[in-house]
PAGUFI-409244 format. One record per residue: residue number from 0; residue in one letter; x, y, z of N, C-alpha, C, O in turn. Coordinates in Angstrom, 1 decimal, decimal comma. Layout:
BEGIN
+-----+------+--------+--------+--------+--------+--------+--------+--------+--------+--------+--------+--------+--------+
: pos : code :    n_u :    n_v :    n_w :   ca_u :   ca_v :   ca_w :    c_u :    c_v :    c_w :    o_u :    o_v :    o_w :
+-----+------+--------+--------+--------+--------+--------+--------+--------+--------+--------+--------+--------+--------+
: NUM :    A :      X :      Y :      Z :      X :      Y :      Z :      X :      Y :      Z :      X :      Y :      Z :
...
+-----+------+--------+--------+--------+--------+--------+--------+--------+--------+--------+--------+--------+--------+
REM end
This chain:
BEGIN
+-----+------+--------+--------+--------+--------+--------+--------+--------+--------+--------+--------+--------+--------+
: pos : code :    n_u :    n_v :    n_w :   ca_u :   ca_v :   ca_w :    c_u :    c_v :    c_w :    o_u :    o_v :    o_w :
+-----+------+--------+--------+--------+--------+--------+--------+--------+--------+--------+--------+--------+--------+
:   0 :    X :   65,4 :  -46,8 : -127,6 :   64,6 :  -46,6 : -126,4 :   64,3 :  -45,1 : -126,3 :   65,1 :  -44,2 : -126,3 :
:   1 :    X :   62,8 :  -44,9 : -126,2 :   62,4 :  -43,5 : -126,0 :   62,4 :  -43,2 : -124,7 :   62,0 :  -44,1 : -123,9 :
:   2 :    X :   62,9 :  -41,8 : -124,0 :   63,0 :  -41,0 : -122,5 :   62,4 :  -39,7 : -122,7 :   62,7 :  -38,8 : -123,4 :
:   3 :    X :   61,2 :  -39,8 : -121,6 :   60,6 :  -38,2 : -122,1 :   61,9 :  -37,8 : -120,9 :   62,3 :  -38,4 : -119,9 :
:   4 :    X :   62,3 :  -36,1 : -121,7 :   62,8 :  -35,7 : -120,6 :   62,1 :  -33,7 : -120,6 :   61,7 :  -33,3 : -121,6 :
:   5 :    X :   62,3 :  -32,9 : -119,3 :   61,5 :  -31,7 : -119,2 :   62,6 :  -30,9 : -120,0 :   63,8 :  -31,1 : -119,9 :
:   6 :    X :   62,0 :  -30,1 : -120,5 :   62,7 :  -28,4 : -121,2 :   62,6 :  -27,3 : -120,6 :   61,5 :  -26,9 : -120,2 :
:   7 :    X :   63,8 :  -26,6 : -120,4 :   63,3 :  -25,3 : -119,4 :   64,2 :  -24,1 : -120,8 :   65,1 :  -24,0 : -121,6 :
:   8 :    X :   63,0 :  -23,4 : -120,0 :   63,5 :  -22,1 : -120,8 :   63,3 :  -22,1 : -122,6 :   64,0 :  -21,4 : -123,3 :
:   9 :    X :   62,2 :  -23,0 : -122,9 :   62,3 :  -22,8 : -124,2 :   61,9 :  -22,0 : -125,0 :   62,2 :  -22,0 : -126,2 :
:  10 :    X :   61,0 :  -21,0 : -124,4 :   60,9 :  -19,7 : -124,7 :   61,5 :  -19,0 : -125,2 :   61,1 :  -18,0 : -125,7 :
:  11 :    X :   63,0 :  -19,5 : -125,0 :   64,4 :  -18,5 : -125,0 :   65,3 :  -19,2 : -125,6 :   66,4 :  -19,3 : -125,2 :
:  12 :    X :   64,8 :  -20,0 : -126,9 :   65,3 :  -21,3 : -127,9 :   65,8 :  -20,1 : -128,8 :   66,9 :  -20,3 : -129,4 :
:  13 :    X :   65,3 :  -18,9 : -129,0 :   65,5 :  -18,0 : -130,4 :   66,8 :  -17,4 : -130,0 :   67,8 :  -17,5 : -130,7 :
:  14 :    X :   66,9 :  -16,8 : -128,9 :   67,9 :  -15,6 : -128,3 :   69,3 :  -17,0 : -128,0 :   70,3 :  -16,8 : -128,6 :
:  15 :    X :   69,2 :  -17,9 : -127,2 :   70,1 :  -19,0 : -127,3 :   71,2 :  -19,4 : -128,0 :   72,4 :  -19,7 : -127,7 :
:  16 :    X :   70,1 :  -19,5 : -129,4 :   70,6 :  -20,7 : -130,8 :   69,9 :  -21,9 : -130,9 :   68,7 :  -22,1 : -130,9 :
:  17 :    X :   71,1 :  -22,9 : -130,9 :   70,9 :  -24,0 : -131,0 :   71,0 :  -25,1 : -129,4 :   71,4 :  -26,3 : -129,4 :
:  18 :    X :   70,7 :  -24,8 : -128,8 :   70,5 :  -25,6 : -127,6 :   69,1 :  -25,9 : -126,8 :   68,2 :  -25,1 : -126,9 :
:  19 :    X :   69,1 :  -26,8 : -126,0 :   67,8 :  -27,6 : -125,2 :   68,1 :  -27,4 : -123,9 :   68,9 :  -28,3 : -123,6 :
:  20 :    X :   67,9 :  -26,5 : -122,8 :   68,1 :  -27,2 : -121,2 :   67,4 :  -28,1 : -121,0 :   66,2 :  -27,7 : -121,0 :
:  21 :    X :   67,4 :  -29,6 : -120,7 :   67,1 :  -30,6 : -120,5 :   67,2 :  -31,1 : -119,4 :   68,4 :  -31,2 : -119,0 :
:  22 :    X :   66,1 :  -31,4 : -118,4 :   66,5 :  -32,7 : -117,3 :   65,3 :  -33,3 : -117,2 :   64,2 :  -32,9 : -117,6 :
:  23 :    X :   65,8 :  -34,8 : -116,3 :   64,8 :  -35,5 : -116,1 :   65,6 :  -35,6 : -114,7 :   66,8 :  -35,7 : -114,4 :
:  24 :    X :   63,8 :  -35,7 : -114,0 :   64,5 :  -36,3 : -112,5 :   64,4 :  -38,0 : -111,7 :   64,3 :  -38,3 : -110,6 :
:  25 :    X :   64,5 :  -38,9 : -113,1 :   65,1 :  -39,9 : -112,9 :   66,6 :  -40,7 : -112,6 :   66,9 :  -41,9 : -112,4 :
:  26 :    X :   67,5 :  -38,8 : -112,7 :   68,6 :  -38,8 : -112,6 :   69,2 :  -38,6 : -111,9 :   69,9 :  -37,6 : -112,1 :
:  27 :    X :   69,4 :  -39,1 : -111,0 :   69,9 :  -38,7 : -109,3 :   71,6 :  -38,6 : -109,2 :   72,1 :  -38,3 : -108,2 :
:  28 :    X :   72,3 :  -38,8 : -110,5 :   73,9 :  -38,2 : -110,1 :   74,1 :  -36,6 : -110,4 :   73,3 :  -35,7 : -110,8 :
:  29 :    X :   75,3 :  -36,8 : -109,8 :   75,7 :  -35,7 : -110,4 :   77,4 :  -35,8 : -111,1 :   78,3 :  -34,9 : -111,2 :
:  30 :    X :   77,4 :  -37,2 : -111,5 :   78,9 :  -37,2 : -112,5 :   78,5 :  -37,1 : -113,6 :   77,7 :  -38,0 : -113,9 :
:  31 :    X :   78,9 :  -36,3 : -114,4 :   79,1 :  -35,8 : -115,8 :   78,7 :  -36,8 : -116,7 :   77,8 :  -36,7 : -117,6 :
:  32 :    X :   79,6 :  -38,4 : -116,2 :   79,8 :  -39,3 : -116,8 :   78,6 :  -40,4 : -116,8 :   78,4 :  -41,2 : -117,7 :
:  33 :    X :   77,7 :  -40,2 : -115,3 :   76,5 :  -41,2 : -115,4 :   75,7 :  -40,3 : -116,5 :   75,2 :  -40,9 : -117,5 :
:  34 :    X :   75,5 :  -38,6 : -116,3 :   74,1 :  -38,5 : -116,9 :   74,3 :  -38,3 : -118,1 :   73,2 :  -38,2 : -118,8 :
:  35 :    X :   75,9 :  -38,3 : -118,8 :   75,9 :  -38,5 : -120,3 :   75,5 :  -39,9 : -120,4 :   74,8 :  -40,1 : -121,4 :
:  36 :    X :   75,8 :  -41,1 : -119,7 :   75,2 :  -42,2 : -120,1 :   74,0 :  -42,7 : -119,9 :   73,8 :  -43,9 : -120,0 :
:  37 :    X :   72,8 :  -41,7 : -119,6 :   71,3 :  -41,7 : -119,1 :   71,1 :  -41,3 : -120,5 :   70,6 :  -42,1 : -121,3 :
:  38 :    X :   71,5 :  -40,0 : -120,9 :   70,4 :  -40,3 : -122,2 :   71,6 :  -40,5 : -123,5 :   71,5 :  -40,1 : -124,7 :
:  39 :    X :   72,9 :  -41,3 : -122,8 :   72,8 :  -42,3 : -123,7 :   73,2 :  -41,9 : -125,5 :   73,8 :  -40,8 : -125,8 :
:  40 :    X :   72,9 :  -42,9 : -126,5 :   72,9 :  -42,6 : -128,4 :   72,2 :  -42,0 : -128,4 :   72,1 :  -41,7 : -129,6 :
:  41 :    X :   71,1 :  -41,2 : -127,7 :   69,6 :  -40,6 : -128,3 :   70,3 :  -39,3 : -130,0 :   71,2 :  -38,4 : -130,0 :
:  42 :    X :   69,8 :  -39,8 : -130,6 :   70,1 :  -39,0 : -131,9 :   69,5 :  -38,2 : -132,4 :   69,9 :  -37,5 : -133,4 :
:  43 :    X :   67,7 :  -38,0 : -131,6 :   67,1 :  -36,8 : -131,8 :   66,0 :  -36,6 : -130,5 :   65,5 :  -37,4 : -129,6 :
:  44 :    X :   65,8 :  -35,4 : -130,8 :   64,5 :  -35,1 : -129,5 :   63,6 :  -34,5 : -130,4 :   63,7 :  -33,6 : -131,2 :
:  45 :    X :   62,5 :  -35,4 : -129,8 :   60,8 :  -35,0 : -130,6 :   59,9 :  -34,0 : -129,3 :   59,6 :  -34,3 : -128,2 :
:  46 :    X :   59,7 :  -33,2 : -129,9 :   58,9 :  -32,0 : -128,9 :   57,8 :  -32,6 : -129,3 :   57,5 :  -33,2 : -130,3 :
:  47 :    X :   56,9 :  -32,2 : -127,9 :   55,5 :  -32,4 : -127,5 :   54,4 :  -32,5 : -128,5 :   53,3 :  -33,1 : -128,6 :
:  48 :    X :   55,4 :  -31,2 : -129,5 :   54,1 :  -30,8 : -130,9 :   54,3 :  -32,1 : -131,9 :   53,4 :  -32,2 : -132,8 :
:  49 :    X :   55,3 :  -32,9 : -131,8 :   55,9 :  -33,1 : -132,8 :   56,9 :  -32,9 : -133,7 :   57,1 :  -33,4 : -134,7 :
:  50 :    X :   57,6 :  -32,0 : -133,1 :   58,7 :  -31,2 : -134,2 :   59,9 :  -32,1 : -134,0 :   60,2 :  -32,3 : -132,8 :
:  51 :    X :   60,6 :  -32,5 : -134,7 :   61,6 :  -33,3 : -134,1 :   63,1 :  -32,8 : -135,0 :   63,0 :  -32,3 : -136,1 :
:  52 :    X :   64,7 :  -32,9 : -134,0 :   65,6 :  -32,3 : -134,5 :   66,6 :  -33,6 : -134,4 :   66,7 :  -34,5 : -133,5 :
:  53 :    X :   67,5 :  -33,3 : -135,6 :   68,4 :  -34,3 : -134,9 :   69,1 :  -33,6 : -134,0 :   69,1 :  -32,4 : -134,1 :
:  54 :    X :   70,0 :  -34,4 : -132,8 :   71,0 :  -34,1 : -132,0 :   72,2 :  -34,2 : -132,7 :   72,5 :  -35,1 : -133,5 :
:  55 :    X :   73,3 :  -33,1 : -132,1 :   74,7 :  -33,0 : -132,6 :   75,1 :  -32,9 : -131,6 :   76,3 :  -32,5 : -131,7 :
:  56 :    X :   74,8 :  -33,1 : -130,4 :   75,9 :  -33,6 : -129,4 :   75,2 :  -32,7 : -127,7 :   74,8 :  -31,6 : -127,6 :
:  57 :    X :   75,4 :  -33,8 : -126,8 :   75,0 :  -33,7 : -125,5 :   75,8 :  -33,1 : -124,6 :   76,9 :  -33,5 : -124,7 :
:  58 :    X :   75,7 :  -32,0 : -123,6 :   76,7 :  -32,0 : -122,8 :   76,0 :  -31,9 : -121,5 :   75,2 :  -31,0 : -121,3 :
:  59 :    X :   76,6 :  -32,9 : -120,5 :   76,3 :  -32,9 : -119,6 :   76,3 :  -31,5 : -118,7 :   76,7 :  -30,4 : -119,2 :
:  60 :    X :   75,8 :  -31,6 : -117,5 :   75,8 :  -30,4 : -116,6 :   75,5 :  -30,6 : -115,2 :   74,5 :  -31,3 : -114,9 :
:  61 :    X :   76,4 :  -30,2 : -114,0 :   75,9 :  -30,5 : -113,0 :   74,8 :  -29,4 : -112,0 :   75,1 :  -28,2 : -111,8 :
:  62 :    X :   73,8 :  -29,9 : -111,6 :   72,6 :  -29,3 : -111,3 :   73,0 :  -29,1 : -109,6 :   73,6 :  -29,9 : -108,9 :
:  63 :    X :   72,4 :  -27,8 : -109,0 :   72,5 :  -28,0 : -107,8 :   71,7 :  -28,7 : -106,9 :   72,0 :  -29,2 : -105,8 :
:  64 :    X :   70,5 :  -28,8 : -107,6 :   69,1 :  -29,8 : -107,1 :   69,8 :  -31,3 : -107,2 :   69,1 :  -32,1 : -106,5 :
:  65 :    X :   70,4 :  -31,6 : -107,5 :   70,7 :  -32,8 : -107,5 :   69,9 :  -33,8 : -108,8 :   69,9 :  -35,0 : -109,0 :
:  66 :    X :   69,3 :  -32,9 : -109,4 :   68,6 :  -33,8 : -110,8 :   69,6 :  -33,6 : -112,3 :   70,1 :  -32,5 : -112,8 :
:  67 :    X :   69,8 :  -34,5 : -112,5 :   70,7 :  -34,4 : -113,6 :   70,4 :  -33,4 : -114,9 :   69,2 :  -33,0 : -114,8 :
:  68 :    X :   70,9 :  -33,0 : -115,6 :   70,5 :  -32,0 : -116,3 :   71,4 :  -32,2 : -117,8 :   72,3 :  -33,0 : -117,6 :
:  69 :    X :   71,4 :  -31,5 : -119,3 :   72,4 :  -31,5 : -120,2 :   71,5 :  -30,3 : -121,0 :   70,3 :  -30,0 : -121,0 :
:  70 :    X :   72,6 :  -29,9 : -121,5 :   72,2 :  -29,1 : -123,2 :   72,5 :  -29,9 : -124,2 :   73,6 :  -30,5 : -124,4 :
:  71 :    X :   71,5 :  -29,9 : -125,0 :   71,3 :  -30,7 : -125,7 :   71,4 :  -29,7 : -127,2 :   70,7 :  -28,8 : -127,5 :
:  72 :    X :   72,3 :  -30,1 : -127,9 :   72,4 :  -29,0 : -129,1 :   72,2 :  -29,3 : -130,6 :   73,1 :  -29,8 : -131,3 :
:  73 :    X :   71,0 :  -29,0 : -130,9 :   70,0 :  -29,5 : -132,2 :   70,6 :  -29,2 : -133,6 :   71,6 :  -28,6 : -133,6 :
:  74 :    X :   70,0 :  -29,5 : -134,5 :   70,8 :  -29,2 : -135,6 :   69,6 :  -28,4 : -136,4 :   68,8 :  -29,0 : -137,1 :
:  75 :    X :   69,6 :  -26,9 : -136,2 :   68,3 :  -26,1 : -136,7 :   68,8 :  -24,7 : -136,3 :   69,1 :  -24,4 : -135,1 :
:  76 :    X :   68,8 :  -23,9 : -137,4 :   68,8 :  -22,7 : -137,3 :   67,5 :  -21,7 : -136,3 :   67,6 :  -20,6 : -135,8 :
:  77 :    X :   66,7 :  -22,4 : -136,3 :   65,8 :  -21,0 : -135,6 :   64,3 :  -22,8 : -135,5 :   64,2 :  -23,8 : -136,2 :
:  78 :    X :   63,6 :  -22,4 : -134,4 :   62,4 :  -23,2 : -134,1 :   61,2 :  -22,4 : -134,5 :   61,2 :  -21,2 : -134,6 :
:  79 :    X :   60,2 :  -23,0 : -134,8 :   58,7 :  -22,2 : -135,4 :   58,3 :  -21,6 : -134,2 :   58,0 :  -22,3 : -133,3 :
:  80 :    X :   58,2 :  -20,2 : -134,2 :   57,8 :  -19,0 : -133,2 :   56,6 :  -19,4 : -132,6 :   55,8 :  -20,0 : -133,3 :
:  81 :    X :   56,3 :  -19,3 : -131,7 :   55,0 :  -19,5 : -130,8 :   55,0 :  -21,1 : -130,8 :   54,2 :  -21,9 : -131,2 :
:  82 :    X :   56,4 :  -21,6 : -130,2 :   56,5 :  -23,1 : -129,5 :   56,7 :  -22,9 : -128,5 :   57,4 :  -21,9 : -128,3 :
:  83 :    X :   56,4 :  -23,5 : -127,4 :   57,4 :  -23,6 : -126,2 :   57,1 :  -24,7 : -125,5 :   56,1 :  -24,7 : -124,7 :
:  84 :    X :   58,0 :  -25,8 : -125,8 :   57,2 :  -27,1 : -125,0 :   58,2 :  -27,5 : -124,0 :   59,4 :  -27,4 : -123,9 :
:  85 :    X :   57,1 :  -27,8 : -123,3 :   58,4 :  -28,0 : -121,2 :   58,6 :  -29,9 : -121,6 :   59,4 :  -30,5 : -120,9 :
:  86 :    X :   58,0 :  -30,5 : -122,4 :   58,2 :  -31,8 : -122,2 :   58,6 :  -32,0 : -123,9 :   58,2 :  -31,3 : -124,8 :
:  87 :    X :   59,5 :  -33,1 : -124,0 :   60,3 :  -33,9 : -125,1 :   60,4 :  -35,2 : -124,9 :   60,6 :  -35,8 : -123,8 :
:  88 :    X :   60,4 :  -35,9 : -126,4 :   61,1 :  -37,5 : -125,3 :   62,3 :  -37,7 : -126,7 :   61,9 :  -37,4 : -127,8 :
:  89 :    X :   63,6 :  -38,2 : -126,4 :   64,3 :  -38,3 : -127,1 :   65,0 :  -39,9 : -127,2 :   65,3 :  -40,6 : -126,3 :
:  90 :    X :   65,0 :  -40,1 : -128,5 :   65,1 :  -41,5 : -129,0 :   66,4 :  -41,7 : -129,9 :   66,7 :  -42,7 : -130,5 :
+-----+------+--------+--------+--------+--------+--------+--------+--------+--------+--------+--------+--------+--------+
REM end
């Protein structure tokens, strides 16, 4: 099952490493444990361009807006320079 979910701060994918801030606001908890099970097996996230990574592991996060959120942490040394996509859907 594909979930587009938004990226913030991907601008700042280089200085980071290897992680995604991720939310979608179809996610109205804020237990750890619902919004690890929103997105779920997803085993990779495909950016907007197409670039797709696999996933090595999700970690939830609690948001004060109340929209669920995770870092999502890819398996890739460095992303091709002049990307920055606010939307992904991960499958």
């Amino acid at each position: 099952m594909e979930k587009i979910i938004n990226i913030l701060e991907a601008q700042d994918f280089k200085n980071k490493g290897k992680f995604f801030y991720c939310t979608n606001d179809d996610i109205k908890s804020r237990s750890k444990d619902e919004i690890l099970n929103w997105f779920g097996s997803a085993e990779k996230i495909i950016l907007e361009n197409g670039n797709e990574f696999k996933i090595m592991s999700i970690g939830p996060m609690i948001s004060f807006t109340n929209i669920g959120a995770a870092l999502i942490k890819v398996d890739t040394k460095n992303i091709p320079a002049g990307i920055y996509p606010i939307t992904a859907r991960i499958h």
